[in-house]
C-alpha positions in Angstrom: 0.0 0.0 0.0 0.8 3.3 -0.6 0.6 4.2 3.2 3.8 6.4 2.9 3.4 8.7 0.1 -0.4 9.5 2.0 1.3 10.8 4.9 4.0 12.6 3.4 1.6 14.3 1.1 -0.5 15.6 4.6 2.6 16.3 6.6 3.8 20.0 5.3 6.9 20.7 3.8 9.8 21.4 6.2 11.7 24.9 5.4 14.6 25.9 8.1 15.9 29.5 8.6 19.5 30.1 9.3 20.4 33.4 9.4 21.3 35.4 12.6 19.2 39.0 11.3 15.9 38.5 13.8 14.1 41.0 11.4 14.9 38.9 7.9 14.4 35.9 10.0 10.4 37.0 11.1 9.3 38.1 7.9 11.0 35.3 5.9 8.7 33.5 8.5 5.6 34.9 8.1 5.5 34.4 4.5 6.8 30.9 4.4 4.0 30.0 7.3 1.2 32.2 4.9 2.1 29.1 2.5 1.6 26.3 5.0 4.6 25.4 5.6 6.3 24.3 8.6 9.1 27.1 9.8 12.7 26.0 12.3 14.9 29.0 12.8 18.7 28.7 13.2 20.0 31.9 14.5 24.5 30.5 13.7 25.1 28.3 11.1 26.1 25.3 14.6 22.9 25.8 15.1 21.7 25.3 11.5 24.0 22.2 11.0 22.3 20.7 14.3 19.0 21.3 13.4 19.3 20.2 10.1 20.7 16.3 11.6 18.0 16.5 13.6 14.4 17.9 12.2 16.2 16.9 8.1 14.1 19.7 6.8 12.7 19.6 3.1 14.7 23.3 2.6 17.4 25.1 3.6 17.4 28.8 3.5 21.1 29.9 4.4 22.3 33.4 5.2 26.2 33.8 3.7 27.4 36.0 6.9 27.3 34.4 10.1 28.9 33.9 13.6 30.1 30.0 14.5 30.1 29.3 10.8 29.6 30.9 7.8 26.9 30.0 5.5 29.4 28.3 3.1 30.7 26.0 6.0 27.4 25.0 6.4 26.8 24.3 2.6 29.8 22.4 2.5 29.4 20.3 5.1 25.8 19.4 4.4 26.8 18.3 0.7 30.0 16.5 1.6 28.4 14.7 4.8 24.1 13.8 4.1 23.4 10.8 1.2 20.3 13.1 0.3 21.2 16.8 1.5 17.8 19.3 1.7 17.2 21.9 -1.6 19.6 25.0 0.0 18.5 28.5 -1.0 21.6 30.9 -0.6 20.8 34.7 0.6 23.3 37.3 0.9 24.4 40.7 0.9 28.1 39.9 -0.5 27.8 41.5 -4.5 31.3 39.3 -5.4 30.4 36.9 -8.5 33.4 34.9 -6.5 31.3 33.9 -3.4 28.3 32.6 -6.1 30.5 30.9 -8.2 31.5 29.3 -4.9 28.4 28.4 -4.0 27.4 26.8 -7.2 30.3 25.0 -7.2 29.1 23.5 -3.7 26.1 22.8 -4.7 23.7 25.2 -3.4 20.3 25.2 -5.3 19.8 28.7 -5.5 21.6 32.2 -4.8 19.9 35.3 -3.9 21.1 38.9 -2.7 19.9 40.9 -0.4 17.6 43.1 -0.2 15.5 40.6 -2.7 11.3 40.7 -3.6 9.7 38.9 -1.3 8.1 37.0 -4.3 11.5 36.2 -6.0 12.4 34.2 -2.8 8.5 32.8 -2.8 8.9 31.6 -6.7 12.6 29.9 -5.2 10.9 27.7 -2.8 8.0 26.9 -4.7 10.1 25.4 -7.0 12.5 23.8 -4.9 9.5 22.1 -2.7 7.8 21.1 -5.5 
Protein backbone atom coordinates (compact mmCIF):
# COMPACT_ATOMS: atom_id res chain seq x y z
CA UNK A 1 0.00 0.00 0.00
CA UNK A 2 0.78 3.32 -0.56
CA UNK A 3 0.58 4.24 3.16
CA UNK A 4 3.78 6.42 2.93
CA UNK A 5 3.38 8.71 0.14
CA UNK A 6 -0.36 9.46 2.01
CA UNK A 7 1.30 10.81 4.94
CA UNK A 8 3.97 12.62 3.44
CA UNK A 9 1.59 14.34 1.09
CA UNK A 10 -0.49 15.60 4.57
CA UNK A 11 2.60 16.33 6.57
CA UNK A 12 3.76 20.02 5.32
CA UNK A 13 6.89 20.73 3.78
CA UNK A 14 9.81 21.38 6.17
CA UNK A 15 11.73 24.92 5.40
CA UNK A 16 14.64 25.86 8.05
CA UNK A 17 15.86 29.51 8.58
CA UNK A 18 19.46 30.05 9.31
CA UNK A 19 20.42 33.39 9.44
CA UNK A 20 21.26 35.44 12.57
CA UNK A 21 19.16 39.00 11.25
CA UNK A 22 15.88 38.50 13.84
CA UNK A 23 14.13 41.05 11.44
CA UNK A 24 14.95 38.86 7.91
CA UNK A 25 14.35 35.88 9.95
CA UNK A 26 10.38 37.03 11.15
CA UNK A 27 9.33 38.14 7.86
CA UNK A 28 11.05 35.25 5.93
CA UNK A 29 8.70 33.48 8.51
CA UNK A 30 5.64 34.85 8.05
CA UNK A 31 5.54 34.36 4.46
CA UNK A 32 6.83 30.86 4.43
CA UNK A 33 3.99 30.01 7.34
CA UNK A 34 1.21 32.16 4.91
CA UNK A 35 2.11 29.10 2.54
CA UNK A 36 1.55 26.32 4.95
CA UNK A 37 4.63 25.41 5.64
CA UNK A 38 6.25 24.34 8.57
CA UNK A 39 9.15 27.12 9.77
CA UNK A 40 12.73 26.00 12.29
CA UNK A 41 14.91 29.02 12.75
CA UNK A 42 18.73 28.72 13.20
CA UNK A 43 19.97 31.88 14.51
CA UNK A 44 24.48 30.46 13.71
CA UNK A 45 25.05 28.33 11.05
CA UNK A 46 26.08 25.29 14.59
CA UNK A 47 22.90 25.76 15.11
CA UNK A 48 21.69 25.25 11.50
CA UNK A 49 23.98 22.21 11.02
CA UNK A 50 22.34 20.66 14.31
CA UNK A 51 19.02 21.26 13.45
CA UNK A 52 19.30 20.18 10.07
CA UNK A 53 20.70 16.33 11.60
CA UNK A 54 18.03 16.51 13.62
CA UNK A 55 14.42 17.92 12.25
CA UNK A 56 16.21 16.92 8.07
CA UNK A 57 14.10 19.72 6.85
CA UNK A 58 12.68 19.61 3.09
CA UNK A 59 14.65 23.30 2.57
CA UNK A 60 17.44 25.15 3.60
CA UNK A 61 17.43 28.83 3.55
CA UNK A 62 21.08 29.88 4.42
CA UNK A 63 22.25 33.39 5.20
CA UNK A 64 26.19 33.76 3.74
CA UNK A 65 27.41 35.98 6.87
CA UNK A 66 27.31 34.36 10.06
CA UNK A 67 28.89 33.89 13.63
CA UNK A 68 30.11 30.04 14.54
CA UNK A 69 30.10 29.31 10.75
CA UNK A 70 29.60 30.92 7.81
CA UNK A 71 26.88 29.97 5.52
CA UNK A 72 29.44 28.29 3.10
CA UNK A 73 30.74 26.00 5.99
CA UNK A 74 27.43 24.99 6.39
CA UNK A 75 26.84 24.27 2.60
CA UNK A 76 29.83 22.39 2.48
CA UNK A 77 29.39 20.28 5.10
CA UNK A 78 25.84 19.42 4.45
CA UNK A 79 26.79 18.27 0.68
CA UNK A 80 29.97 16.47 1.60
CA UNK A 81 28.44 14.73 4.82
CA UNK A 82 24.14 13.77 4.13
CA UNK A 83 23.45 10.83 1.17
CA UNK A 84 20.27 13.14 0.31
CA UNK A 85 21.19 16.78 1.51
CA UNK A 86 17.82 19.28 1.67
CA UNK A 87 17.19 21.92 -1.57
CA UNK A 88 19.55 25.01 0.00
CA UNK A 89 18.46 28.50 -0.96
CA UNK A 90 21.64 30.94 -0.56
CA UNK A 91 20.78 34.70 0.65
CA UNK A 92 23.33 37.33 0.95
CA UNK A 93 24.35 40.74 0.94
CA UNK A 94 28.08 39.90 -0.49
CA UNK A 95 27.84 41.50 -4.48
CA UNK A 96 31.27 39.26 -5.36
CA UNK A 97 30.43 36.93 -8.52
CA UNK A 98 33.38 34.88 -6.52
CA UNK A 99 31.29 33.88 -3.37
CA UNK A 100 28.31 32.56 -6.07
CA UNK A 101 30.47 30.92 -8.18
CA UNK A 102 31.47 29.28 -4.89
CA UNK A 103 28.39 28.35 -3.99
CA UNK A 104 27.44 26.83 -7.24
CA UNK A 105 30.32 25.05 -7.23
CA UNK A 106 29.07 23.55 -3.72
CA UNK A 107 26.11 22.78 -4.74
CA UNK A 108 23.74 25.24 -3.40
CA UNK A 109 20.31 25.17 -5.31
CA UNK A 110 19.77 28.67 -5.47
CA UNK A 111 21.59 32.18 -4.81
CA UNK A 112 19.88 35.28 -3.89
CA UNK A 113 21.12 38.88 -2.73
CA UNK A 114 19.88 40.94 -0.45
CA UNK A 115 17.63 43.08 -0.17
CA UNK A 116 15.46 40.61 -2.68
CA UNK A 117 11.33 40.73 -3.60
CA UNK A 118 9.66 38.89 -1.32
CA UNK A 119 8.13 36.95 -4.31
CA UNK A 120 11.51 36.21 -6.02
CA UNK A 121 12.42 34.19 -2.80
CA UNK A 122 8.53 32.75 -2.77
CA UNK A 123 8.94 31.61 -6.66
CA UNK A 124 12.65 29.90 -5.19
CA UNK A 125 10.93 27.71 -2.78
CA UNK A 126 7.96 26.91 -4.73
CA UNK A 127 10.09 25.44 -7.04
CA UNK A 128 12.45 23.84 -4.94
CA UNK A 129 9.54 22.07 -2.68
CA UNK A 130 7.79 21.07 -5.47
Amino acid sequence: MAKESSSTAKKSKQVLLVDDDAEIIESLRLALEAKGLSVLVARDGNQGLAITERENPDLVILDMMMPKRSGFLVLEKLRRTRENPPRIIMITANEGSRHKAYAEMLGVDDYIRKPFPMDRLMASVDRLLS
